[in-house]
Backbone as JSON, one array per atom type, in Angstrom:
{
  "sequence": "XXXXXXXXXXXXXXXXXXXXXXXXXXXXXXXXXXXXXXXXXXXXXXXXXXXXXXXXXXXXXXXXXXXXXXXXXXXXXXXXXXXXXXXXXXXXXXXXXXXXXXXXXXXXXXXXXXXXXXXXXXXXXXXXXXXXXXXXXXXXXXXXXXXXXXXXXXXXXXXXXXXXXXXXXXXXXXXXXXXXXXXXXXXXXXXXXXXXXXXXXXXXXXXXXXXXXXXXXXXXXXXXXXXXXXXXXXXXXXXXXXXXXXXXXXXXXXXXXXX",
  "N": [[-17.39, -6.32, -6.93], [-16.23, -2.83, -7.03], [-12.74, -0.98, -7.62], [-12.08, 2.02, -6.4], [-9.37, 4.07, -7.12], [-8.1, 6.93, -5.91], [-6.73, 9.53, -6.61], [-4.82, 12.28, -4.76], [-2.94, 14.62, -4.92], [-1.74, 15.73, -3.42], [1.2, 17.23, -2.08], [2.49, 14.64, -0.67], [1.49, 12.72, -2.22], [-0.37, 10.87, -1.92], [-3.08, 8.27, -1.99], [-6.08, 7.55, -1.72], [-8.59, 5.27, -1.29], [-11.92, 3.79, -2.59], [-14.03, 1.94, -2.18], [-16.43, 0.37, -3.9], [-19.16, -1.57, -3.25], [-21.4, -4.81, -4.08], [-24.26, -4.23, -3.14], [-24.33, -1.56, -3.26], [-23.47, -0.03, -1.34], [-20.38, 1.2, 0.59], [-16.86, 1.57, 1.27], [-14.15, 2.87, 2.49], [-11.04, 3.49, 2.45], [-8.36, 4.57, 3.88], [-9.12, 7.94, 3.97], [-7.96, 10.76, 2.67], [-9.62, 13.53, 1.62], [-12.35, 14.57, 3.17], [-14.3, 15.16, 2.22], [-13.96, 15.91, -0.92], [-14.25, 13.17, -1.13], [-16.98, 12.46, -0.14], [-18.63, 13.65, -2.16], [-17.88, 11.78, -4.62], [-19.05, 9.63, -3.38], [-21.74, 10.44, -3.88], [-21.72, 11.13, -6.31], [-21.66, 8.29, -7.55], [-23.93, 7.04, -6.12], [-23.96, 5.56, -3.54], [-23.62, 4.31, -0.41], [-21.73, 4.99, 2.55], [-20.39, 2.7, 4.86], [-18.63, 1.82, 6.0], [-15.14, 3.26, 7.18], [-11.43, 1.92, 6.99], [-8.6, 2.53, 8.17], [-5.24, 1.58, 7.03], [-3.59, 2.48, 8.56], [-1.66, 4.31, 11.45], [-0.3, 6.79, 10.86], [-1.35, 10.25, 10.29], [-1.82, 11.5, 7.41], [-3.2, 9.45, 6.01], [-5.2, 9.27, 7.79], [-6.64, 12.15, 7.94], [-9.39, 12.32, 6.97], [-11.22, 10.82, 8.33], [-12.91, 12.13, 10.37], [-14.8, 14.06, 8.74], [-15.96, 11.99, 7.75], [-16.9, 10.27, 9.27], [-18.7, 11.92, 10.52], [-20.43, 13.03, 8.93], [-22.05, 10.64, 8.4], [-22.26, 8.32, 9.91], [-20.28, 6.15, 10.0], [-18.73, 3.3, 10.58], [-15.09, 3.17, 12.11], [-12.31, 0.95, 11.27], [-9.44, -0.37, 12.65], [-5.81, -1.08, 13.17], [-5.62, -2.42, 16.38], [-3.52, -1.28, 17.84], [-3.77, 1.25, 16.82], [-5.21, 2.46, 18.77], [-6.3, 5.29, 20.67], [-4.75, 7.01, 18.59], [-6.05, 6.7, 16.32], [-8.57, 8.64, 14.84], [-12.07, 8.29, 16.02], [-12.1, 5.73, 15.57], [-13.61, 2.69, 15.82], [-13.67, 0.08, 16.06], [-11.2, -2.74, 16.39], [-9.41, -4.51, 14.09], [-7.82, -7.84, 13.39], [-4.69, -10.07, 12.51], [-5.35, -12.36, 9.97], [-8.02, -12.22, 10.29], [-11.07, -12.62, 8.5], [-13.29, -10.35, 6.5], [-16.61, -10.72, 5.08], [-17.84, -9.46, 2.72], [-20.43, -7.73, 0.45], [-21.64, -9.98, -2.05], [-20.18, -12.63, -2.37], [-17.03, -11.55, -1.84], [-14.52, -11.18, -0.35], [-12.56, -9.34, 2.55], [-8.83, -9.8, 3.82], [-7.44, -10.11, 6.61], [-4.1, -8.42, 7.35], [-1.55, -8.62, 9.29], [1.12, -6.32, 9.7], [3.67, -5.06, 10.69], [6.41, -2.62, 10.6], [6.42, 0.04, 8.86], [4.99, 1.09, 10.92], [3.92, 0.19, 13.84], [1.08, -0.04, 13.89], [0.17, -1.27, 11.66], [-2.04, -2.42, 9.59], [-2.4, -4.24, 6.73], [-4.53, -5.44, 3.19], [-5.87, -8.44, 1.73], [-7.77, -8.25, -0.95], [-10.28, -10.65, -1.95], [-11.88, -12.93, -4.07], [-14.68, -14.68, -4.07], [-12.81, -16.73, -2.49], [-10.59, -16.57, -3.41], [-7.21, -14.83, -3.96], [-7.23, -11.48, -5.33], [-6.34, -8.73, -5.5], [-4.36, -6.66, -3.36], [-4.14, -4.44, -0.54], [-1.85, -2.4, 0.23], [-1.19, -0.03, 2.19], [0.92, 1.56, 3.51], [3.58, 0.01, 3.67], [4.65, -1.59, 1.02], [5.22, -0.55, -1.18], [4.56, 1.16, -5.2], [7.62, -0.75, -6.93], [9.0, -0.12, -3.97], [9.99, 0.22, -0.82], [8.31, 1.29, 2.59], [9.28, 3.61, 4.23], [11.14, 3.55, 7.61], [11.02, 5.88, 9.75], [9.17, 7.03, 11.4], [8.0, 5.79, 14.08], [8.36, 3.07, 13.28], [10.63, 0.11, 12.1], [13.77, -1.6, 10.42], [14.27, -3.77, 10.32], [12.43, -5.51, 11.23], [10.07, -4.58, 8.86], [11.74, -5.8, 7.44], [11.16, -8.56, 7.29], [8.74, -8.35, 7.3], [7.96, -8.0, 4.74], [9.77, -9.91, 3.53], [8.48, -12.53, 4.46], [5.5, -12.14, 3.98], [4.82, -10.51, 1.65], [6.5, -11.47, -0.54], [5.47, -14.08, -0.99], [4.0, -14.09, -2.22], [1.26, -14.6, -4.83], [2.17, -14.34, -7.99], [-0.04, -12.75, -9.62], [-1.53, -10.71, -8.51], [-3.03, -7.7, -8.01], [-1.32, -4.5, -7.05], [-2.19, -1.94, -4.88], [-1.32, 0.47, -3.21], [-0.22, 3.06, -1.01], [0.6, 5.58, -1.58], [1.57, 7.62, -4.77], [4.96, 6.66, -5.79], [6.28, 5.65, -7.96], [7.73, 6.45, -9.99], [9.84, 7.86, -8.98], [11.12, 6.19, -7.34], [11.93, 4.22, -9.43], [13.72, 4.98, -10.28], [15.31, 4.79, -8.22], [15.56, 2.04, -8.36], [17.29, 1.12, -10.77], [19.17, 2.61, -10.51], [20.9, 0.88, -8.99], [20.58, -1.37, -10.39], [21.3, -1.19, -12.72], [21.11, -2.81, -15.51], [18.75, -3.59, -15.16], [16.56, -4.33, -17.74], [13.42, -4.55, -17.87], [12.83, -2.28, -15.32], [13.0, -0.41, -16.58], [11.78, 0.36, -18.79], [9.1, 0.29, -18.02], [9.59, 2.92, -16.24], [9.95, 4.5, -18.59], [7.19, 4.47, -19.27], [6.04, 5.61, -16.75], [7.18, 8.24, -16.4], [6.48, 9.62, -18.58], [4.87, 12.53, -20.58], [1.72, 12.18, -20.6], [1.52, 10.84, -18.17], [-0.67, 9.93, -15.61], [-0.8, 10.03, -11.81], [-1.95, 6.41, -10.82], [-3.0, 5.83, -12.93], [-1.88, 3.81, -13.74], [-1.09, 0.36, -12.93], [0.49, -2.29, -10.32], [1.53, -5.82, -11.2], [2.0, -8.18, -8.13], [3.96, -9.84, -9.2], [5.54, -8.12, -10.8], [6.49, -6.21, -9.22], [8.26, -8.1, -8.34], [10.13, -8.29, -10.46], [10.88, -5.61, -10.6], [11.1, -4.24, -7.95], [13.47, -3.53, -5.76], [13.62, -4.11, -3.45], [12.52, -6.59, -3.2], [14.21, -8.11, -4.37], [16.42, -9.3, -3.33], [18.26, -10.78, -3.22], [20.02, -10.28, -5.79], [22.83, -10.3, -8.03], [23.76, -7.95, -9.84], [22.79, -5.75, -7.7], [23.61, -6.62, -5.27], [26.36, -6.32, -5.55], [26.61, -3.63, -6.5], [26.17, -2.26, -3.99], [28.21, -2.89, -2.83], [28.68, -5.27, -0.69], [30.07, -7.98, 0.43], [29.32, -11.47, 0.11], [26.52, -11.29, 1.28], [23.48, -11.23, 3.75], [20.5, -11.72, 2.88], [18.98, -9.7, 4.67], [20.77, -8.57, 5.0], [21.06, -7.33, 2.6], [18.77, -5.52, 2.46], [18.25, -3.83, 4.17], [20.19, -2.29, 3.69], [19.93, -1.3, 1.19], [17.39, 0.52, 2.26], [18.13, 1.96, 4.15], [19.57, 3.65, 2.18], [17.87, 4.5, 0.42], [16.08, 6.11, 2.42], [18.2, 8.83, 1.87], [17.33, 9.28, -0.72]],
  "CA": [[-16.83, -5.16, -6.24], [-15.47, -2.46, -7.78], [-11.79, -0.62, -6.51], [-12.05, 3.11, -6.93], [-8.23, 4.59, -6.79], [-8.49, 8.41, -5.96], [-5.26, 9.92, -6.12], [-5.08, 13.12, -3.5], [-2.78, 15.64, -5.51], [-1.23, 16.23, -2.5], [2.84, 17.29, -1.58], [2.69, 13.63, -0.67], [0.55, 12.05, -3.49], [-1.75, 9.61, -1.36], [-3.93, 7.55, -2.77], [-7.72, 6.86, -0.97], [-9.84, 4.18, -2.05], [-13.29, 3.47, -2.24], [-14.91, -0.1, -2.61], [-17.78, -0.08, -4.3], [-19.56, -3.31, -3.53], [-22.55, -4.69, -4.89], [-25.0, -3.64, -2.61], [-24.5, 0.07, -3.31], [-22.77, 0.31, 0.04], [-18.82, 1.38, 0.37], [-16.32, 1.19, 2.42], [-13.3, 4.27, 2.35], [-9.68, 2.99, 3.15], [-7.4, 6.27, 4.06], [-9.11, 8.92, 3.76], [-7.26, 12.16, 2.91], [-10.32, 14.87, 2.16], [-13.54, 13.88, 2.91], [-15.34, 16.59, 1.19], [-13.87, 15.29, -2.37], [-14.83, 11.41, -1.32], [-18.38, 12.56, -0.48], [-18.48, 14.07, -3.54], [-17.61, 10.62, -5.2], [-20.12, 8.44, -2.59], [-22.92, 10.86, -4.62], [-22.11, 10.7, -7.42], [-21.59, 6.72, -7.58], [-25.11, 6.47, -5.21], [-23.15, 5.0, -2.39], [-23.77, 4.31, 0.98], [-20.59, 4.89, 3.04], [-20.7, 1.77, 5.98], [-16.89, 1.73, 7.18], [-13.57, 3.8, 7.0], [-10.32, 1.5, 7.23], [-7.3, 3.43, 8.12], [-3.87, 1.12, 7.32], [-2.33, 2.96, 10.07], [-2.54, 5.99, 12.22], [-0.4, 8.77, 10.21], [-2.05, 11.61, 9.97], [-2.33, 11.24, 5.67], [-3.85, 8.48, 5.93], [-6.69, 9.23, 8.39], [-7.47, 13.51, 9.01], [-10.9, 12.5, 6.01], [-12.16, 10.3, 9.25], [-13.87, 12.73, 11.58], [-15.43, 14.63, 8.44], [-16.91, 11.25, 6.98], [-18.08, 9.77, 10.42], [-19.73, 13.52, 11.28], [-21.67, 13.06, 7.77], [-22.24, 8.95, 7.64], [-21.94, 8.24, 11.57], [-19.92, 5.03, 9.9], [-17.55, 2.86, 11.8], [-13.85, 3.09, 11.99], [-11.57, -0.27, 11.74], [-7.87, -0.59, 12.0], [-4.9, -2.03, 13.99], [-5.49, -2.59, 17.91], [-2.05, -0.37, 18.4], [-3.96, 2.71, 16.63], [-6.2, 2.75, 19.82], [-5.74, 6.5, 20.91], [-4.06, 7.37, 17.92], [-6.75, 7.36, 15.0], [-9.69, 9.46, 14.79], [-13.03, 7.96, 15.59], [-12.02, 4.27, 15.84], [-14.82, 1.7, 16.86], [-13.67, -1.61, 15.58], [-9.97, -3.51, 15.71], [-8.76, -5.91, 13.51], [-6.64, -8.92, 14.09], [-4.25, -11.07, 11.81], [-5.89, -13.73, 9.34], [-9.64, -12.19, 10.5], [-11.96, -12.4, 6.9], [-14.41, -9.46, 6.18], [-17.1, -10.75, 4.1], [-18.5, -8.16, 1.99], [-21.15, -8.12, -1.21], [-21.36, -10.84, -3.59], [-18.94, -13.46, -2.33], [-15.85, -10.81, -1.92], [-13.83, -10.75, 1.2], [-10.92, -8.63, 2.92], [-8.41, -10.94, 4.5], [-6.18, -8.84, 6.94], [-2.75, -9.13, 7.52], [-0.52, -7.8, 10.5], [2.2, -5.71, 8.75], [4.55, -3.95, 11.07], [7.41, -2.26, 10.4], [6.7, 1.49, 8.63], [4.56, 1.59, 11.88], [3.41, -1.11, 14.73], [0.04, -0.09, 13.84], [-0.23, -1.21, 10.07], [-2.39, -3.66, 8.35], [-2.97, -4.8, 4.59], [-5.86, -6.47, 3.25], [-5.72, -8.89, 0.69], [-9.23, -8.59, -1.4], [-10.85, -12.1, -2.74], [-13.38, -13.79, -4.95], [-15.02, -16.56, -3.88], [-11.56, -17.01, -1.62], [-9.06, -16.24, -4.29], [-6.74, -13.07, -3.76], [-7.35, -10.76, -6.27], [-5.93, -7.81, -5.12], [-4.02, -6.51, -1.93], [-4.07, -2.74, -0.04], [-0.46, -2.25, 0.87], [-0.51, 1.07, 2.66], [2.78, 2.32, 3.33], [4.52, -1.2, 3.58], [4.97, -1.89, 0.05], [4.77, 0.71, -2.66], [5.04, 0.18, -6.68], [9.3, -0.4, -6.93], [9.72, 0.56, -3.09], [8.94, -0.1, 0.46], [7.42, 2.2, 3.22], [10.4, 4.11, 5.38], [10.65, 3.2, 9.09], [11.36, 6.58, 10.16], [8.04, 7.49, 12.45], [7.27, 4.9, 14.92], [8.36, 1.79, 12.78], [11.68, -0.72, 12.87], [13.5, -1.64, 9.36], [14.27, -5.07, 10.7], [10.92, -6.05, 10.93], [9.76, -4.66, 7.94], [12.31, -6.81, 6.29], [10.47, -9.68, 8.18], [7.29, -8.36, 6.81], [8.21, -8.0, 3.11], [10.07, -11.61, 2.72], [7.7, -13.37, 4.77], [4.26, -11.71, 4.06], [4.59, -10.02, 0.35], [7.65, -11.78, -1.15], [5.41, -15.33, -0.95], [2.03, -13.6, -2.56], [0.64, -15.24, -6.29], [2.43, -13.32, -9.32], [-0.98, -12.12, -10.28], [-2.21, -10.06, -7.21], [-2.74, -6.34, -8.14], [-0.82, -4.21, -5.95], [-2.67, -1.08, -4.77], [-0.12, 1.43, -2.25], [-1.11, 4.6, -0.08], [1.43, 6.54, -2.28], [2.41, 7.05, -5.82], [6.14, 6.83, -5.68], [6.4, 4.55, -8.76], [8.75, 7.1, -10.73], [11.56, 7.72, -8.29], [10.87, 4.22, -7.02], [12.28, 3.2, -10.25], [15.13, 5.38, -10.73], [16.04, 4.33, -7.17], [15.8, 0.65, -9.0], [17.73, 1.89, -11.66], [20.44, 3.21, -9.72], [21.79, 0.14, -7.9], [20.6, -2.31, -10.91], [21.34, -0.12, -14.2], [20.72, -3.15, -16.87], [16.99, -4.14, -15.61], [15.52, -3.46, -18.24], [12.2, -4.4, -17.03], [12.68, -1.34, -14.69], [13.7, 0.76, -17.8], [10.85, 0.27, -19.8], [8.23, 0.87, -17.11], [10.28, 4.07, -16.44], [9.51, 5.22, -19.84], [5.98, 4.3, -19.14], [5.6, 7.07, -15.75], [8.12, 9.51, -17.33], [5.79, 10.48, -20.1], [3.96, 13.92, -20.21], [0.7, 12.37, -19.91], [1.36, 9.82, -17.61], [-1.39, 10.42, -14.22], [-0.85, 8.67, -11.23], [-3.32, 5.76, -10.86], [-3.65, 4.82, -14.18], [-1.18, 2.33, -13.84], [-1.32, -0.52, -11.89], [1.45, -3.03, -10.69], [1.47, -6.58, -9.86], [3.3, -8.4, -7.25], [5.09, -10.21, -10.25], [5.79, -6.93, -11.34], [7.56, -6.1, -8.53], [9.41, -9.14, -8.05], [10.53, -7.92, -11.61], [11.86, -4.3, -10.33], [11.56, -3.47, -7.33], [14.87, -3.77, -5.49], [13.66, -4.81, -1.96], [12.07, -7.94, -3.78], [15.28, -8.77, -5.32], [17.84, -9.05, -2.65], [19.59, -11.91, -4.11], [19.91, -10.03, -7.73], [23.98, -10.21, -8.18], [24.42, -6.84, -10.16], [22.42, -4.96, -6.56], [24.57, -6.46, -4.55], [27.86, -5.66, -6.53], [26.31, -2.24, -5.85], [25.98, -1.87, -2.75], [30.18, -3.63, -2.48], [28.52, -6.04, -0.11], [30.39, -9.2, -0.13], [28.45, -12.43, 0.49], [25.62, -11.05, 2.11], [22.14, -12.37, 3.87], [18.96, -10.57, 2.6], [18.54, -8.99, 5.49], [21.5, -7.01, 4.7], [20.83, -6.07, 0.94], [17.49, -5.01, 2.28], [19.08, -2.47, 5.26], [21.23, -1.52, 2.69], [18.79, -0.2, 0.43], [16.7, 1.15, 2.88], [19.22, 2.92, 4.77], [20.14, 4.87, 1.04], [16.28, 5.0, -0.37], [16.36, 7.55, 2.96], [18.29, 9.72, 1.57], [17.45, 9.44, -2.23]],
  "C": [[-15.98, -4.33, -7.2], [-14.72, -0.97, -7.18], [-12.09, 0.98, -7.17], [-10.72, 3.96, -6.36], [-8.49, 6.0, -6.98], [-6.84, 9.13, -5.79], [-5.49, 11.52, -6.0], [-4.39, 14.14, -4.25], [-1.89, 16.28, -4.48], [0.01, 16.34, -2.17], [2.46, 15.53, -1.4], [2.43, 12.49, -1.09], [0.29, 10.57, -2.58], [-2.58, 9.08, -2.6], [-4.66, 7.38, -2.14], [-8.37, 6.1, -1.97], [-10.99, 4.49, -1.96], [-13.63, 2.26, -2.5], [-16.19, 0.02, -2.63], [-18.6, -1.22, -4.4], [-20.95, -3.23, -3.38], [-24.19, -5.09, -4.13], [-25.34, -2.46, -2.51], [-24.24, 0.75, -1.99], [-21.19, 0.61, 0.33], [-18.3, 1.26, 1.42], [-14.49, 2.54, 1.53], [-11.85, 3.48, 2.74], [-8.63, 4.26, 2.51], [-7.84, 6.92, 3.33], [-8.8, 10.27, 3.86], [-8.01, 13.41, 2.81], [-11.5, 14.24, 1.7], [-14.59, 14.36, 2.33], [-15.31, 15.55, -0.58], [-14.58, 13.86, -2.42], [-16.71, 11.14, -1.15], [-18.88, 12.83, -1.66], [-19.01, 12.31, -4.41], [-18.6, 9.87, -4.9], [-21.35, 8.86, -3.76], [-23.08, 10.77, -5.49], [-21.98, 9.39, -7.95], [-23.51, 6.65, -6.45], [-24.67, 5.42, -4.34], [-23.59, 5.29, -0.93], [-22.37, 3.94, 1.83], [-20.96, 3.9, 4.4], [-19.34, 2.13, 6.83], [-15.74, 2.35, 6.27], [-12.79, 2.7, 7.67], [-9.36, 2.04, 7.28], [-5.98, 2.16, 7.76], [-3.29, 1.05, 8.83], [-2.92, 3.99, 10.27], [-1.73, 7.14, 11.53], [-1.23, 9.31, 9.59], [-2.9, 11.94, 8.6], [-3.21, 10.35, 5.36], [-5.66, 8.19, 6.94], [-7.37, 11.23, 8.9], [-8.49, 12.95, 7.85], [-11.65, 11.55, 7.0], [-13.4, 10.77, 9.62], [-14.94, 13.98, 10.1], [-16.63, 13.09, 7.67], [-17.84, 10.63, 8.3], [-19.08, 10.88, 10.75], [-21.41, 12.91, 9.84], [-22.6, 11.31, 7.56], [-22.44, 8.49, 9.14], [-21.63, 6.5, 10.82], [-18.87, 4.61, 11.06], [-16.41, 3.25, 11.15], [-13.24, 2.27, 11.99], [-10.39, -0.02, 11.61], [-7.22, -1.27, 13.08], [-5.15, -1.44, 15.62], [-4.08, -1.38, 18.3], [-2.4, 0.87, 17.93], [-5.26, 3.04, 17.65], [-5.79, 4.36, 20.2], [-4.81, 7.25, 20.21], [-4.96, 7.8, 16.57], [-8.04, 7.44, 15.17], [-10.82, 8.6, 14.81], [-13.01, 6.42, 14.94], [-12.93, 3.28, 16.6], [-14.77, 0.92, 16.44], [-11.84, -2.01, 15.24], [-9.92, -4.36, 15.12], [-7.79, -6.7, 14.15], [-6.27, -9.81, 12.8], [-5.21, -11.98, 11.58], [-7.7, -13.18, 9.63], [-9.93, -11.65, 8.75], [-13.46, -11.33, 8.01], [-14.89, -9.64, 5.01], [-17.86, -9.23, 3.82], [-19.05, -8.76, 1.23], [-20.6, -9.67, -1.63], [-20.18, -11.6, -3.85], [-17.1, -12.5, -2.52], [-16.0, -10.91, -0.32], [-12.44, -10.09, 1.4], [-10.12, -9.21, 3.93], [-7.64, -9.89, 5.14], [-5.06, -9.56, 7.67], [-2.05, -8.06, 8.34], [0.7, -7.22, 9.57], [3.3, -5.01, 9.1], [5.51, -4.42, 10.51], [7.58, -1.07, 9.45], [6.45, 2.05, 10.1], [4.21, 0.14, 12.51], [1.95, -1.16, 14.53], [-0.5, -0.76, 12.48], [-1.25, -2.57, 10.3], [-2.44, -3.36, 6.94], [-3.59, -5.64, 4.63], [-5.48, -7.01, 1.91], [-7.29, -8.7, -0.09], [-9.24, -9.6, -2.38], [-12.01, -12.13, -3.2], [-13.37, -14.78, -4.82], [-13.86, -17.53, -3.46], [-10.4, -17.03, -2.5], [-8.42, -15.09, -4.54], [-6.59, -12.72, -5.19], [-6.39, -9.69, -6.4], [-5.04, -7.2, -3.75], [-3.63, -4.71, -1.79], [-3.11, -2.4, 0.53], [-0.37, -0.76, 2.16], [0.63, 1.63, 2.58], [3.94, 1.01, 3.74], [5.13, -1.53, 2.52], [4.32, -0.81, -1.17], [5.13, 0.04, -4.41], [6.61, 0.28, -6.06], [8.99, -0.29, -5.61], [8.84, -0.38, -1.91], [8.73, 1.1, 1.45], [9.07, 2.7, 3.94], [10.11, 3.43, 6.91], [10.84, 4.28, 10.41], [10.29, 7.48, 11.39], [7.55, 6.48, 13.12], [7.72, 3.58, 14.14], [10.17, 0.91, 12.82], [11.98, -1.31, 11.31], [13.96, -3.61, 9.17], [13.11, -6.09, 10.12], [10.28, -5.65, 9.52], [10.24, -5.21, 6.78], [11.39, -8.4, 6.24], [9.25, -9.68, 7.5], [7.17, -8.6, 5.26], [8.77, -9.49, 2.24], [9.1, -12.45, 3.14], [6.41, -13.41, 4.61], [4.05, -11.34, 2.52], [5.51, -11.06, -0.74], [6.82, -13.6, -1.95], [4.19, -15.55, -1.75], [2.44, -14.24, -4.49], [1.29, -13.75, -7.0], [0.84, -11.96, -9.71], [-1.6, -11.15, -9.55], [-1.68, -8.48, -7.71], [-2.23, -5.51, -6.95], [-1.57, -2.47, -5.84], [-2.37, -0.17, -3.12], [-0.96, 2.44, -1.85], [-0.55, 5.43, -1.06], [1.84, 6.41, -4.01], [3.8, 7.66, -5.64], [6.96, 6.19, -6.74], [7.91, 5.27, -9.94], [9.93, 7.13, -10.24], [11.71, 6.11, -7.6], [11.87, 3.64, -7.93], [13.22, 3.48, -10.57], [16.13, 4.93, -9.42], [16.44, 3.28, -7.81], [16.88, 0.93, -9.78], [19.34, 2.19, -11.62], [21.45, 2.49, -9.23], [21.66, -1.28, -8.89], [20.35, -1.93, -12.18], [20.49, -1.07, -15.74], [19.52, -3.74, -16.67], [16.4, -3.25, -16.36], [13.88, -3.58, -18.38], [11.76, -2.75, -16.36], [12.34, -0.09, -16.03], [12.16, 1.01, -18.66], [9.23, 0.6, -18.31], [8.41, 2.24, -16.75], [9.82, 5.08, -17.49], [7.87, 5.95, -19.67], [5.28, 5.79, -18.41], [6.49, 7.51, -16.18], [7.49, 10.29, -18.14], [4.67, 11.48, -19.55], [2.81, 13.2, -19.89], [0.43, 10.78, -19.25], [0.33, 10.6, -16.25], [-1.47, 9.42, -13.51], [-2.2, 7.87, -11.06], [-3.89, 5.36, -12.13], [-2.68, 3.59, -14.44], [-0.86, 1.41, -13.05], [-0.15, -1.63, -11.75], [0.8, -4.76, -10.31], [2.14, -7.48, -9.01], [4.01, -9.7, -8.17], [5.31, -9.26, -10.64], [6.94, -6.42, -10.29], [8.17, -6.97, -8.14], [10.14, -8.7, -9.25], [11.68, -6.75, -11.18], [11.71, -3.64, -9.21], [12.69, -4.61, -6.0], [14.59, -4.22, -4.13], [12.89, -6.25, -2.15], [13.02, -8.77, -4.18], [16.95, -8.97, -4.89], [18.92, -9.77, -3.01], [20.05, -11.72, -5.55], [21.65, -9.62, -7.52], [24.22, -8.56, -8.21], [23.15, -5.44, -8.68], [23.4, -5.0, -5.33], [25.98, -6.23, -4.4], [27.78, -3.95, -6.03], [26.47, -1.22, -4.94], [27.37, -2.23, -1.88], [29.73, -4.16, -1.16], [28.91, -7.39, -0.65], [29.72, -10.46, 0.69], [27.4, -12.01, 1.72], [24.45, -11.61, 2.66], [21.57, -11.3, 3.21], [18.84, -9.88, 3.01], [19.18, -7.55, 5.5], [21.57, -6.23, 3.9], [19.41, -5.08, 1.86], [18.08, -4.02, 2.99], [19.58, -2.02, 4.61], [20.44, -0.6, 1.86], [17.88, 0.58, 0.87], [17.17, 1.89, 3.13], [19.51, 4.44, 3.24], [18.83, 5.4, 0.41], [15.67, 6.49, 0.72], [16.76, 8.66, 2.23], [18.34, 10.16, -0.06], [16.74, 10.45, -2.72]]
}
């Protein structure tokens, strides 16, 4: 299988996939313009089967109703985006495997807390996670806001108990690039990682383009700051004295608002 990161260009720099798997059949997860991704299906010789939305905002699914019009593919996503995302004909459910091609599968995982509707998929080989599709739960450096329909409680819930527990090696692949201010947020509240610092450099540079750089979830256990609630000089930061997790994480959330 092979991941095709499309980054959208857009005020809110999305990211759409494609999954090229090795049947010459694809599969779309959030699509933002379906014109450009047809485009892509053609020139790869692709057969579009299924759109996956994450979730139901809007960024993440108006390239639906132009790819089902052209492909009459299915739609899958979370049971709670029933009457919410475009041209939906298949829910998912926690822990359900989608085999695909050539021994690859997409493991899905319940994810609230940007939205009640989310999932993330882990993608495997021959049952070993390779990769995982964060949507707007976990970004490079950052996590998703909870400011439209979502709860920041729970997405603390989701991030220690669901991402926090994932194999070092697992590429991390987000709805958004946010990886730059992401890191100055990092940066900000934990000045001498220099982990952060040096990645920094990395997206900073004139010809950095998002999508050519990839993280992985040892990478962000490295720098990003909602991974690292127990990191002394964050919580010095934040002049929280003996705190739980729960509260560095609110803490940083609460200020990554208004950063």
């Amino acid at each position: 299988m092979k991941i095709h990161q499309i980054y959208t260009h857009n005020e809110l720099r999305n990211f759409t996939y494609i999954l090229e798997l090795a049947d010459q059949t694809a599969i779309v997860i959030d699509p933002w313009d379906a014109e450009k991704i047809n485009q892509q299906l053609s020139e790869n010789n692709l057969s579009l089967k299924v759109v996956i939305n994450t979730h139901e905002h809007w960024d993440h699914t108006q390239g639906n109703a132009g790819l089902v019009e052209k492909h009459g593919c299915e739609v899958w996503a979370h049971t709670n985006g029933k009457d919410k995302i475009p041209g939906l004909t298949r829910t998912l459910v926690k822990d359900e495997t989608i085999e695909l091609a050539q021994n690859n599968q997409l493991l899905v995982l319940d994810t609230p807390g940007h939205t009640f509707a989310h999932l993330c998929f882990i993608v495997k080989e021959d049952g070993v996670a390779k990769a995982i599709f964060t949507g707007d739960t976990l970004f490079n450096a950052g996590v998703g806001h909870c400011r439209s329909g979502g709860d920041e409680e729970v997405l603390y819930q989701t991030i220690s108990q669901q991402f926090q527990t994932l194999a070092d090696n697992i590429m991390v692949y987000p709805g958004h690039d946010y990886l730059e201010n992401n890191l100055r947020f990092t940066l900000n509240f934990e000045p001498n990682n220099q982990i952060a610092k040096e990645w920094l450099e990395r997206v900073a540079a004139a010809n950095y383009a998002p999508g050519t750089i990839q993280t992985t979830i040892g990478n962000e256990k490295s720098f990003n700051s909602f991974m690292r609630l127990d990191n002394n000089e964050i919580i010095s930061s934040l002049a929280l004295e003996n705190p739980k997790p729960k509260e560095v994480f609110l803490a940083l959330r609460s200020l990554r608002d208004k950063w």
